[in-house]
C-alpha positions in Angstrom: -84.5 -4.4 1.9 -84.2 -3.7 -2.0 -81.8 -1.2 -3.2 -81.1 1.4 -6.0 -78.9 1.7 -8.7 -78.9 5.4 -10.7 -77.4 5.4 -14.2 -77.0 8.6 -16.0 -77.1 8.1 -19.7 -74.8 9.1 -22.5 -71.2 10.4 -21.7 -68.8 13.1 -22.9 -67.9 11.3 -25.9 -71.6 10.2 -26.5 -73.8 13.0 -25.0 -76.6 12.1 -26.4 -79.4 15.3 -27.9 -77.6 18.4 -28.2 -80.1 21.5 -28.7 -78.9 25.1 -28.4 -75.5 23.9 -26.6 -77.7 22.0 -23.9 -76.7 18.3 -24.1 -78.3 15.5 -23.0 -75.5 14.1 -20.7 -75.1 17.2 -18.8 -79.1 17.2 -17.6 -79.1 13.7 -17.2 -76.4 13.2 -14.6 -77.6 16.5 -13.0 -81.5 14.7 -12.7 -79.5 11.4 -11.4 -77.1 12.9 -8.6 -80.4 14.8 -7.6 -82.4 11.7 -7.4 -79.9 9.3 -5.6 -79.6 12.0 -2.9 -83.6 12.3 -2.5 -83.0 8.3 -2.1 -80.6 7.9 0.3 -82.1 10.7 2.2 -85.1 8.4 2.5 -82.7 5.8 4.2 -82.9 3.9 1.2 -79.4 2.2 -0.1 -78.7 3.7 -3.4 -75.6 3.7 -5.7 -74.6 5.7 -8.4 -73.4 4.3 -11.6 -69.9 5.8 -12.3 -71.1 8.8 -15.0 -68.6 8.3 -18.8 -69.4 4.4 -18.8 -70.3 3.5 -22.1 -73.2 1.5 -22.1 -71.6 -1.8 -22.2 -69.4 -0.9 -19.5 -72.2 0.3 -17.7 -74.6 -2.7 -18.1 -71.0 -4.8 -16.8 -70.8 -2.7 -13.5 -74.3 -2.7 -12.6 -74.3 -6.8 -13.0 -71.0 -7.0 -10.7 -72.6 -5.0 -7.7 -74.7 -8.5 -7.0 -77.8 -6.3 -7.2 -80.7 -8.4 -8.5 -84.3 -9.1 -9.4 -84.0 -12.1 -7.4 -83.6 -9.8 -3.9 -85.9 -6.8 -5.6 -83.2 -4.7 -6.3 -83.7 -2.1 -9.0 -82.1 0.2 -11.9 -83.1 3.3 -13.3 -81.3 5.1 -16.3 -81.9 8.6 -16.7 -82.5 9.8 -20.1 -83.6 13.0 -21.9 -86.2 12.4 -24.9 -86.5 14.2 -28.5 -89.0 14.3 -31.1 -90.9 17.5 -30.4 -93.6 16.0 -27.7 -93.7 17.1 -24.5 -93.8 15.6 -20.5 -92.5 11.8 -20.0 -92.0 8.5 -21.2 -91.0 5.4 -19.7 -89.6 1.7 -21.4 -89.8 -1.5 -19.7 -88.0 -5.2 -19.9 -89.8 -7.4 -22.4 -92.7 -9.1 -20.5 -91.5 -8.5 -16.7 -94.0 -7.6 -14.6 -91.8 -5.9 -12.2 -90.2 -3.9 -14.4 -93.3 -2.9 -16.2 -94.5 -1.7 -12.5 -91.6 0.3 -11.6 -91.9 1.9 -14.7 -96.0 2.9 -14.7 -95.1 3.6 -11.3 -92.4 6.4 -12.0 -93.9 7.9 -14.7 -97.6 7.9 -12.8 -95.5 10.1 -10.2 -94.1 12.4 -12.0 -97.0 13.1 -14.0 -99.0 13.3 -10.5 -96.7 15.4 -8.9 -95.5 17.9 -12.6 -98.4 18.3 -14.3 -96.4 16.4 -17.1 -97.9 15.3 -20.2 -98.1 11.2 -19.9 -96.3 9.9 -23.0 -96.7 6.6 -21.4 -95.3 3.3 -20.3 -93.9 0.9 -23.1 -92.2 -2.3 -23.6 -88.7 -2.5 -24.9 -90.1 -4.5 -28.1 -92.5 -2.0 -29.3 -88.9 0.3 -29.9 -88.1 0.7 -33.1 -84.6 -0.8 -32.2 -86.7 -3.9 -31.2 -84.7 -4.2 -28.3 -82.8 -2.1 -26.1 -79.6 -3.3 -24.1 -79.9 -1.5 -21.1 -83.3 -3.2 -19.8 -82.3 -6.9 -21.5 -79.1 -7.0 -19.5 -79.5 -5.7 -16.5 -79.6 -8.1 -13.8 -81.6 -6.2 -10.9 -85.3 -4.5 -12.3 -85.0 -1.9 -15.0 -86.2 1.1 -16.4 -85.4 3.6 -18.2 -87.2 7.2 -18.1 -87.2 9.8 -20.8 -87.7 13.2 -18.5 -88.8 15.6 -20.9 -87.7 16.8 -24.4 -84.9 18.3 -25.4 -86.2 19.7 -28.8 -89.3 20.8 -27.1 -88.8 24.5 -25.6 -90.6 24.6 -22.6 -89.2 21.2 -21.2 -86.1 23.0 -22.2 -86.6 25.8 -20.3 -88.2 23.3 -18.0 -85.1 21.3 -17.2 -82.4 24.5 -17.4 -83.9 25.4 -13.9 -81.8 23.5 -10.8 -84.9 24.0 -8.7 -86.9 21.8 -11.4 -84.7 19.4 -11.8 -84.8 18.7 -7.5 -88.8 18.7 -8.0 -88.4 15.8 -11.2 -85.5 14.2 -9.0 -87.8 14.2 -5.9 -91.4 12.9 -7.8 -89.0 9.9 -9.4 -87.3 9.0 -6.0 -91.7 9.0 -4.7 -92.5 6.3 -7.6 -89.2 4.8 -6.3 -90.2 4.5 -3.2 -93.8 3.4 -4.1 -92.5 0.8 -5.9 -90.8 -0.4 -3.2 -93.2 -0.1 -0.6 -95.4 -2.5 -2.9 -92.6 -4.9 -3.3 -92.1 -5.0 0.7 -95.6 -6.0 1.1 -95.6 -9.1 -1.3 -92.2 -9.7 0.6 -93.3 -9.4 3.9 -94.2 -13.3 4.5 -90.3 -14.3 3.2 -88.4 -13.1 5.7 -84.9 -14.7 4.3 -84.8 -12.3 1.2 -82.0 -10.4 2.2 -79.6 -8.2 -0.1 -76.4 -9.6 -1.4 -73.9 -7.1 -1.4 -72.9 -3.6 -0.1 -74.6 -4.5 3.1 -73.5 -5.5 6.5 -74.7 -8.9 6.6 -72.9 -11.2 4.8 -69.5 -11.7 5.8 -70.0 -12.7 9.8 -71.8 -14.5 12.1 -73.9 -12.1 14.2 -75.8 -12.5 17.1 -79.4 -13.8 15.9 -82.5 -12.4 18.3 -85.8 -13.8 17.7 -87.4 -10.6 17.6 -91.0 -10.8 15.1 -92.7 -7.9 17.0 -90.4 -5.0 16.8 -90.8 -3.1 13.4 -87.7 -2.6 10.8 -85.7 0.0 10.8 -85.1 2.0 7.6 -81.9 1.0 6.1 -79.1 3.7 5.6 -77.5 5.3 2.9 -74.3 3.6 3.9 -75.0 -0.1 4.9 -77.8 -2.5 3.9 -78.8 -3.6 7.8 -81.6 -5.3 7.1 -80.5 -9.0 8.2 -79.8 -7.5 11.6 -82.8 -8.2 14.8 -82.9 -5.8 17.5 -82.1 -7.5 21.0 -85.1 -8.8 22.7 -86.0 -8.2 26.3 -84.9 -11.5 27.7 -80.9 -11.5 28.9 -80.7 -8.1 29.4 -77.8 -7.5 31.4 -76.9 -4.2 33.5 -76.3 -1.9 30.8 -80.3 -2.1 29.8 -79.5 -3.9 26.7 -78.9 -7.6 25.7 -75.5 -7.1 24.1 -72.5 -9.6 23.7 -69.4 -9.0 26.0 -67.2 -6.2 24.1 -63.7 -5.7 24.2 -63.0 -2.5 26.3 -59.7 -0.9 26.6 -61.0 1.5 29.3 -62.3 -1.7 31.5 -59.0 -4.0 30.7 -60.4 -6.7 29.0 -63.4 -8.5 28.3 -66.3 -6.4 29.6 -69.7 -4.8 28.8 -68.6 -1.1 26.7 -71.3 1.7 28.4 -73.7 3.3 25.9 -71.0 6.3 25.7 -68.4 3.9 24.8 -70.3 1.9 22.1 -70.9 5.4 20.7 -67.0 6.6 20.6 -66.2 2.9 19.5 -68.7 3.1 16.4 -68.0 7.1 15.7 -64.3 6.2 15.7 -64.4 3.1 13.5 -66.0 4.8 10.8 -64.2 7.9 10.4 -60.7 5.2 10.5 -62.6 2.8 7.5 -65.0 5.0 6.0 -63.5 8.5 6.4 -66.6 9.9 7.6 -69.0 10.2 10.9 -71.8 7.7 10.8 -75.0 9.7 10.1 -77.5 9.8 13.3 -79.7 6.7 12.2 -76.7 4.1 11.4 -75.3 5.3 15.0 -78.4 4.1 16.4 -78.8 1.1 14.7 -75.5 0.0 15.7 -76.0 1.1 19.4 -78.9 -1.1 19.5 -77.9 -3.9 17.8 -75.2 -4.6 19.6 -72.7 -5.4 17.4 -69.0 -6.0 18.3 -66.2 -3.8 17.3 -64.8 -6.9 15.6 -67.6 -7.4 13.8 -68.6 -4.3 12.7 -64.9 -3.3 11.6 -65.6 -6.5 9.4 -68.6 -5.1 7.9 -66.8 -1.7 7.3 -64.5 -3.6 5.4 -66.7 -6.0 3.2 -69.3 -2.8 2.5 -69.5 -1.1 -0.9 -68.5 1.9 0.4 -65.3 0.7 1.5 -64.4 -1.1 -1.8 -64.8 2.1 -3.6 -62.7 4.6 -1.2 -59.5 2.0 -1.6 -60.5 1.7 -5.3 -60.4 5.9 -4.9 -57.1 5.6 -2.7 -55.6 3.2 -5.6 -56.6 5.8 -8.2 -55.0 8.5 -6.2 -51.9 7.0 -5.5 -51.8 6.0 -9.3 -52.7 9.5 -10.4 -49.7 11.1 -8.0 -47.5 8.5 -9.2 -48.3 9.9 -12.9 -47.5 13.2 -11.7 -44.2 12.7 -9.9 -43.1 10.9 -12.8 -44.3 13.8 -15.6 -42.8 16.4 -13.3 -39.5 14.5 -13.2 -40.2 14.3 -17.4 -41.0 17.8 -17.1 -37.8 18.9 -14.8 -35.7 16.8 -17.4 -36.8 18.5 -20.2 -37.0 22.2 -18.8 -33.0 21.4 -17.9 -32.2 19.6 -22.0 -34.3 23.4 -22.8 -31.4 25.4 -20.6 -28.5 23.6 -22.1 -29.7 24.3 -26.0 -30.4 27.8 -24.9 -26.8 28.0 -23.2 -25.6 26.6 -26.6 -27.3 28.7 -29.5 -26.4 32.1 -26.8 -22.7 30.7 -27.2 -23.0 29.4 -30.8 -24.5 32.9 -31.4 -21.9 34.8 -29.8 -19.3 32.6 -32.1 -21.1 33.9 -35.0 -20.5 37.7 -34.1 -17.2 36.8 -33.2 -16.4 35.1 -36.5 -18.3 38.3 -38.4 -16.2 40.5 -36.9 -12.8 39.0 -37.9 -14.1 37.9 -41.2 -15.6 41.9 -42.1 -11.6 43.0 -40.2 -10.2 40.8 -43.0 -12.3 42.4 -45.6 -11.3 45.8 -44.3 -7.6 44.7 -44.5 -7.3 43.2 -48.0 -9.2 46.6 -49.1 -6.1 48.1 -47.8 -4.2 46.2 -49.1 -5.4 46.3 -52.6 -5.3 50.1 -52.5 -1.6 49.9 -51.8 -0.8 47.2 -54.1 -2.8 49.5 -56.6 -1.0 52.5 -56.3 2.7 51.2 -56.4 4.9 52.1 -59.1 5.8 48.3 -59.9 2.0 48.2 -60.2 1.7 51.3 -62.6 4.5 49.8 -64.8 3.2 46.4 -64.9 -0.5 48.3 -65.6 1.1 49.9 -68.6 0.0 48.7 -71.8 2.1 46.3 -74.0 2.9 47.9 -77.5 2.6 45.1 -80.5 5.3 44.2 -83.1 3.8 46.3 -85.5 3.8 49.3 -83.3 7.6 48.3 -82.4 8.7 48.4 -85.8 7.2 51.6 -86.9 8.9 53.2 -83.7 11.9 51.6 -84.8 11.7 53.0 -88.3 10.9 56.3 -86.9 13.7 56.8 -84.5 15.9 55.6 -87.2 15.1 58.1 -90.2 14.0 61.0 -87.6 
């Protein structure tokens, strides 16, 4: 079955239109995790591109999912349009008839279903860039979907609305899922297209039932099952179903698990791998498939899903790692902050201490001045020196007095 990829365009540091504080990366992400839920709520397998790639990045990590035309897999980057018009616009890859569909099928939708102006459907090399890198790189189908206009204020007001955005979310999943349901049709006579990665069927060697007759069931939004057949009715054994022999703790051994057991087995496996409970239609998949709990443990571990929650884990533990190591930074430094404060309180009290002694000292040589002053040795030697002429006349005067 073919599977989604989301991309939000633009990022923090590129976020695209900005009008009146509303930016362009803020509504775009919002319109992409509304439409990958609407997907996988359809039991559709549908990834989200990790939002602040820049475009190159994000071209890189779309082509290393092993998504692809080949197996009808497709890509849809959310964008917001300016220029004053109003409604939606679509771009396509450069003569690809698939992706041309996807796109005229999308926008067709959303018109349909918004009342949207039609601003139509065009190939990437009647932009005036001549080219653009999202749709010529991409290795599954692309598109890429102007919803709205920023500048315009009634798409503006439009797309401020959370309810809105589910409705545009929901009408783009529909031309989605149109899509798809076309593509399954032309695939329907070659049964060996199967999906290459973030599915369950790759890395084992399941049972293979030759069952034509029985219809499909929907893939989840955790596994692509597609490759798996339902059991047919020869070799059923006493349970009611033709499953392998199981490994059963309660039996001791080699035995056939019960349908209860099968059930705890499969609930307990993927809350261990996946951290979660399986939702209602992978339980019963795997109930009726009959898959071992070696096997599906294997799948668990080869699945998308998995590779990102140790790539998470691996984040995390780097992350804490950072933080035990800037709170030891931070401890160190908070105690280097004490000591200097514990050193200019000393150096400060020093610096009374020498005030005091230096204004005591001042106060004492005062004192001592005064007294030097006021001595009679001092009042003598203070006395003014008479010259030689004064001498003589004294002399003179003394003498003939």
């Amino acid at each position: 079955m073919p599977r989604v990829l989301i991309s939000a365009g633009h990022t923090n540091q590129d976020p695209g239109t900005v009008v009146e504080g509303i930016r362009e990366v803020d509504l775009t992400r919002r319109i992409a995790q509304a439409t990958t839920k609407a997907l996988r709520g359809s039991n559709i397998i549908t990834l989200a591109v990790p939002p602040d790639l820049d475009l190159a990045n994000r071209i890189q990590w779309i082509n290393q999912t092993g998504y692809s035309e080949s197996t009808n897999d497709v890509c849809v980057e959310i964008h917001i349009n300016d220029g004053g018009k109003r409604g939606i616009e679509g771009w396509y890859k450069q003569d690809n008839a698939k992706s041309q569909k996807l796109t005229e099928t999308i926008v067709s939708k959303v018109v349909s279903d918004l009342k949207w102006t039609d601003q139509g459907s065009h190939s990437e090399k009647d932009h005036p860039y001549g080219t653009l890198a999202f749709l010529s790189n991409t290795k599954p189908i692309p598109t890429l979907i102007e919803c709205g206009y920023l500048d315009n204020e009634q798409d503006r007001e439009f797309l401020k609305d959370q309810s809105n955005i589910e409705k545009l979310a929901n009408a783009i999943a529909e031309g989605i899922r149109s899509y798809m349901d076309m593509s399954n049709d032309k695939l329907s006579t070659n049964t060996g297209q199967q999906s290459a990665v973030n599915d369950l069927s790759t890395s084992t060697n399941l049972p293979q039932y030759n069952t034509p007759t029985l219809p499909n069931r929907p893939a989840s939004s955790g596994f692509d099952t597609s490759q798996y057949n339902y059991p047919s009715s020869g070799g059923i054994n006493s349970t009611g179903y033709g499953f392998p022999r199981m490994s059963s703790p309660g039996l001791g051994g080699s035995a056939y698990m019960s349908r209860e057991e099968r059930r705890d087995m499969i609930h307990n496996n993927y809350i261990k791998i996946l951290g979660r409970e399986p939702s209602q239609s992978d339980l019963n998949y795997f109930l009726n498939i009959g898959i071992t709990e070696e096997q599906l443990i294997k799948k668990m571990i080869d699945s998308q899903e998995h590779a990102d929650l140790v790539k998470s884990r691996q984040e995390i533990i780097k992350t804490k790692e950072q933080f035990v190591n800037q709170k030891s930074e931070l401890l160190s430094l908070r105690a280097k902050v004490d000591d200097q404060k514990r050193i200019i309180k000393n150096l400060n009290l020093l610096l009374t201490q020498k005030n005091k002694v230096i204004q005591d000292m001042q106060q004492k040589l005062q004192s001592k001045n005064s007294e030097i002053e006021d001595s009679p040795e001092t009042r003598e030697i203070s006395k003014p020196v008479k010259t030689l002429k004064e001498r003589i006349l004294d002399y003179f005067s003394e003498r003939f007095s």
